[in-house]
C-alpha positions as CSV (number, residue, x, y, z in Angstrom):
1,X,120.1,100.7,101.0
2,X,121.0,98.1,103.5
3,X,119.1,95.5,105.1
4,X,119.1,93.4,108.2
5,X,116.6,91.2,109.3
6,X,116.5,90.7,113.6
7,X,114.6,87.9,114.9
8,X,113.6,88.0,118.6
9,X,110.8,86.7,120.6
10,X,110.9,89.6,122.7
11,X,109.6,92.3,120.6
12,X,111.1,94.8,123.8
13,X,114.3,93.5,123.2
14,X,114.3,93.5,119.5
15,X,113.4,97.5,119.7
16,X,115.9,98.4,122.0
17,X,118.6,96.7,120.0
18,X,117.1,98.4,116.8
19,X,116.9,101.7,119.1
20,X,120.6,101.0,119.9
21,X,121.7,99.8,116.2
22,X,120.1,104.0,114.6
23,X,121.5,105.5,117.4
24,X,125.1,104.1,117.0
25,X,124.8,105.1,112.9
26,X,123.4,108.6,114.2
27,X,120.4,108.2,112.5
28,X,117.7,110.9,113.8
29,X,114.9,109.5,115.0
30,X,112.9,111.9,112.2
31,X,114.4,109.7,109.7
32,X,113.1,106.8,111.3
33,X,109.9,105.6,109.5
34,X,108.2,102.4,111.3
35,X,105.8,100.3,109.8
36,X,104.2,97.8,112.2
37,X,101.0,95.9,112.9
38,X,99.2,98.4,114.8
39,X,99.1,100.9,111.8
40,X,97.1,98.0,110.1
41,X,95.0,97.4,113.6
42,X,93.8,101.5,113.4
43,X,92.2,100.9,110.1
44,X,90.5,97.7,110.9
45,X,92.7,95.1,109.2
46,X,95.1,92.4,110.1
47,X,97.6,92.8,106.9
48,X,99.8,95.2,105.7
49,X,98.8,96.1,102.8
50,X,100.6,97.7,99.4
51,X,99.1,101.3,100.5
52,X,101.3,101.1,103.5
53,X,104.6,100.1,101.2
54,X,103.8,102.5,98.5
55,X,103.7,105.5,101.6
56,X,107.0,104.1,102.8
57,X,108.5,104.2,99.2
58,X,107.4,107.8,98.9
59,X,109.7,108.8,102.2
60,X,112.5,106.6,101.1
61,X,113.4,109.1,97.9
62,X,112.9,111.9,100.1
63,X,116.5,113.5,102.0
64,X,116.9,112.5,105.3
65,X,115.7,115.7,107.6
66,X,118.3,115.8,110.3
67,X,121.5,113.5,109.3
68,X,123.0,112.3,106.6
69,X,121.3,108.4,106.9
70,X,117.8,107.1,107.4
71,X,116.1,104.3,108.3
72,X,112.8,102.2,107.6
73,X,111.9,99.4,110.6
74,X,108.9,96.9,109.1
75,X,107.5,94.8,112.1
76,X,105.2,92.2,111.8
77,X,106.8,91.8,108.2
78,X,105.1,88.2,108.4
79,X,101.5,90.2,107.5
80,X,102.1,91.9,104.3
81,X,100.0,91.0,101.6
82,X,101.4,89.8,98.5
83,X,101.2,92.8,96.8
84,X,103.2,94.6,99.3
85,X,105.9,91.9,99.2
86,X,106.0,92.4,95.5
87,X,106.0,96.5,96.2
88,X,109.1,96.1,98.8
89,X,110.9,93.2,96.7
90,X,111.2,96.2,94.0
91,X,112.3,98.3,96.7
92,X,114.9,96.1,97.9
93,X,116.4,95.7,94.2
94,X,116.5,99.2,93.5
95,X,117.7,101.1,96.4
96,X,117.4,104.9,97.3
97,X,120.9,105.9,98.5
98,X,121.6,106.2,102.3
99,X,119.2,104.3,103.9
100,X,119.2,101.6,106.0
């Protein structure tokens, strides 16, 4: 696994660059998996929490569906919980294979 972290004001900007940067890997948009604020907002809270992390760590051993690479966007990484920082720091050390 690779990671980049983008830094933008402009959160339109910053997802057509990211658009741009899967599209120019060929990465499917099926094995995009996006985990933003407004997943938190739907059930009521303003984190994102280690249930969230735990889901995304589920799809990241999975094959991608279409190509051969897939990718995992966290927005609003500034509101996971410490829990969840601890569940995507393990992440981050131990990488599954092809994915960005």
């Amino acid at each position: 696994m690779t990671s980049f972290i983008l830094v933008a004001r402009d959160k339109t900007k910053r997802q057509k660059y990211i658009h741009q940067f899967c599209k120019d890997r060929s990465i499917d948009p099926l094995d995009i998996t996006v985990i933003e604020k407004e997943t938190a907002i739907k059930q009521n809270i303003n984190t994102i929490g280690i249930e969230e992390i735990k889901n995304m760590q589920k799809k990241l051993f999975l094959k991608p569906i279409k190509r051969q690479t897939k990718a995992v966007i966290l927005e609003d990484a500034q509101l996971l919980t410490t829990e969840a920082q601890n569940a995507l720091l393990k992440s981050l050390e131990e990488p599954p294979a092809n994915t960005i």
